[in-house]
N, C-alpha and C positions, 0 to 999 in steps of 0.2 A: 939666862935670857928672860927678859918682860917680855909678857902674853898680854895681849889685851885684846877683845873679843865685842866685835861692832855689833849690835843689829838692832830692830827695830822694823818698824811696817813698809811693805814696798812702795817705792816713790819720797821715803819719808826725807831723804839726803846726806846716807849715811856716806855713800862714797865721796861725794863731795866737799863732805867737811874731811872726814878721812884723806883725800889728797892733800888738800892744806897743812894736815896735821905732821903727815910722810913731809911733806916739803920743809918744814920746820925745824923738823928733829935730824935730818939728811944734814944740817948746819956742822952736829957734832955727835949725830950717833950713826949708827947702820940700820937702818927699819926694812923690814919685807912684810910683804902681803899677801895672806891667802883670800881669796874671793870664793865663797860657795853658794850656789844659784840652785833652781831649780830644773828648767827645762834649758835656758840661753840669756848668756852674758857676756857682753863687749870689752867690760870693765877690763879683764887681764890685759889686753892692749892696751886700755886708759892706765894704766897704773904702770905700765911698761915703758909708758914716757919719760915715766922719773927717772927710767934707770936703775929703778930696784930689783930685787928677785921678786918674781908671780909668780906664783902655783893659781891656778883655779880646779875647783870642781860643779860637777855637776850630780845633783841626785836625782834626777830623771822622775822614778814615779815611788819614790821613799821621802817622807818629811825631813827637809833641808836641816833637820837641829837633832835627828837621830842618825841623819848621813855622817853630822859634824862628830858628834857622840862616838863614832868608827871608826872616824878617821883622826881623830886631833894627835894621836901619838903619834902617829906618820907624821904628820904637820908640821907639830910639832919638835919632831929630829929633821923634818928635811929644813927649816929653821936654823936648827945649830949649827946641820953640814955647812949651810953660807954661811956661817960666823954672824950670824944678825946680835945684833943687841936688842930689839926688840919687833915682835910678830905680832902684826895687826891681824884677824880674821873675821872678814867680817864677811856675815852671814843673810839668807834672805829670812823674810817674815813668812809665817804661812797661817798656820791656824792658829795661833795666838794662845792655845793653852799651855804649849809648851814654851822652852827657854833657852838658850843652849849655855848659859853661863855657867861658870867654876870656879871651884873657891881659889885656885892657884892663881888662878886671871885676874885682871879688872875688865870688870864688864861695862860696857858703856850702851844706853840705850837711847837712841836718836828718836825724839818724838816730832812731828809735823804739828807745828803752832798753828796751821791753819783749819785744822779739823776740829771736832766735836769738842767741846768741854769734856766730857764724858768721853772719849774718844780712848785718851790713856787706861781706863778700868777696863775694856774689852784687848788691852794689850795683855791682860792677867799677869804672869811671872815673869813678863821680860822689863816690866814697869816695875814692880814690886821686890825683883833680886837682886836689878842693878846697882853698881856700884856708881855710877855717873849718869843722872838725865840730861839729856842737851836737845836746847829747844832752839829746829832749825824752822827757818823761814819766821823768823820772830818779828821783821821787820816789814809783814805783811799786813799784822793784826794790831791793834790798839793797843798803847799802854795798859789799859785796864782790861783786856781781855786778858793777857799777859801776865798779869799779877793773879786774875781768878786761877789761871791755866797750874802756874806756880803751884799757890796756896793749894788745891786740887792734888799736884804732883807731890807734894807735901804731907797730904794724909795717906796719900797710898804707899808711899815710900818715905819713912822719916829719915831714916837714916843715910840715905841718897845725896851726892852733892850734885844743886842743880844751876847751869849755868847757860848761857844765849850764846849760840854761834852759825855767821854766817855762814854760809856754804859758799856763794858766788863771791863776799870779800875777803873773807877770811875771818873778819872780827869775832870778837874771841877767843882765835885759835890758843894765842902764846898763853892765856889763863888755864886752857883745856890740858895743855901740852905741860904746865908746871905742876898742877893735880898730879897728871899723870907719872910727873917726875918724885912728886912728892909720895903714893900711895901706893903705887904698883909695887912687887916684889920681884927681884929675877930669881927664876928655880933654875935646876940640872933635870928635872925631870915633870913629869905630869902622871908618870903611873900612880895609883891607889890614888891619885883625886877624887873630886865625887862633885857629882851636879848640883846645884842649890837648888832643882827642882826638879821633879821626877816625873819622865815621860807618861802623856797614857800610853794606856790599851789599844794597838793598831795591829791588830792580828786579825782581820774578817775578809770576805772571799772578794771585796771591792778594792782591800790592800792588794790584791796578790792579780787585781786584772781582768776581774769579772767585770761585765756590762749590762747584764741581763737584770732585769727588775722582775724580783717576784721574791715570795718568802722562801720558796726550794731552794735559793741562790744565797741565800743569805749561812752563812756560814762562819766558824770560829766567832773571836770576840766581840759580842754586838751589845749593842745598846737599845733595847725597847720601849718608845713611851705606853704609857696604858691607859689608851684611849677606846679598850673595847667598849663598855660602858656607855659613854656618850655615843659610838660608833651606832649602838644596838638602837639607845632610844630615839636615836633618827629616824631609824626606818623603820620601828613599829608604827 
C-alpha cells in the first residue's frame, strides 16, 4: 500500500485538492483517507461522499503530528484491512516546528499562495522535508508573485517537486496524481520507520493542563528567555 501524508497550515486547501486527488485515482485504484484534526472536523463526512473508507481522529489537547506519530501503525493496518492501494492522511497544521512526514511515505505540503512571501520559512520542516510542494489558491496572486513565491520555495527546499493546483477546479490535479504515480512506493509495513524530523520538547505542566500563571506552575520541560538583566535595569 502507498502512504502519502497531507499537511500544511490550517485553511491552506489541503482537503480540497485532496478530494480532487481521491476523485481521480477512484478511476483505477482504491484510495482511503484518514483525516487528523485537532479539537473538530466535518471533513470525515466530506470525504464519505466519495464513497471511500474515513477514519478520522481527533488529538484534543496533544500536538496533532505526535498524535499522528502514535497512531500511524493502527492507520496504517486499518488501511490494508480495506484492501486500499493507497492511504491519504492528512493531517492539521499547529505550531510549525514540527512535521509529521516519513521516509516510507510521500509527503506532500500544501502551501497558501496568498500569504506572506516569507510565509513558507515559518512553516520550518513541513516546507523543508517535504517531498511535493503544491501551491494552492495560485490563481489569486500575480504571475510574478508566483514565480518569487516558487524561486523562494526552491531555496528552502531544493530537492522538492513543486507544482500549482487548484482546489475549487481541479487544475493540476492529473500532473499531482502522475508524481504520485511515478515517486511513491508501496510498503507491507511502516514499523522501524523513522521521521525526517524530530519532535521537540513538550513535556511542562501547561502540556498536561495547568492554567495558572506564575513560575511555581511552571514545571517539567521549559524553555527560559534571559531577560533578567534588562528586567533589573528597568527598575533601577
Amino acid at each position: 500500500m502507498i502512504t502519502i501524508i497531507v499537511g500544511g497550515a490550517p485553511a491552506s486547501g489541503k482537503t480540497s485538492i485532496l478530494k480532487h486527488v481521491v476523485r481521480y485515482l477512484q478511476q483505477q485504484h482504491y484510495p482511503a483517507v484518514c483525516k487528523i484534526d485537532c479539537i473538530q472536523s466535518n471533513d470525515e463526512e466530506d470525504y464519505k461522499t466519495l464513497n471511500i473508507p474515513v477514519i478520522q481522529g481527533l488529538s484534543q489537547n496533544i500536538c496533532p503530528d505526535h498524535y499522528l506519530a502514535t497512531n500511524i501503525i493502527d492507520i496504517f493496518e486499518w488501511g490494508k484491512h480495506k484492501e486500499s492501494t493507497h492511504l491519504f492522511i492528512e493531517t492539521a497544521g499547529l505550531c510549525n516546528r514540527c512535521a509529521p512526514f516519513i521516509n516510507r511515505a510521500l509527503n506532500i505540503c500544501v502551501i497558501d499562495s496568498m500569504g506572506s512571501i516569507k510565509g513558507p520559512e515559518k512553516l520550518g520542516p513541513l516546507v523543508s522535508t517535504a517531498d511535493i510542494l503544491v501551491l494552492a489558491k495560485f490563481d489569486l496572486v500575480s504571475q510574478a508573485e508566483r514565480e518569487v513565491l516558487i524561486y523562494h520555495l526552491s531555496q528552502l527546499n531544493p530537492s522538492a517537486f513543486i507544482l500549482e493546483v487548484n482546489g475549487l477546479s481541479g487544475f493540476g490535479v492529473q500532473r499531482l496524481v502522475q508524481f504520485i504515480s511515478k515517486k511513491a512506493q508501496s510498503v507491507t509495513s511502516l514499523e522501524e520507520d523513522q521521521l525526517r524530523y524530530s519532535m521537540p520538547a513538550a513535556n511542562c505542566s501547561y502540556c498536561v493542563g495547568e492554567i495558572r500563571i506564575g513560575r511555581s506552575y511552571q514545571q517539567g520541560i521549559i524553555n527560559k528567555m534571559i531577560i533578567e538583566e534588562e528586567v533589573e535595569a528597568k527598575t533601577c
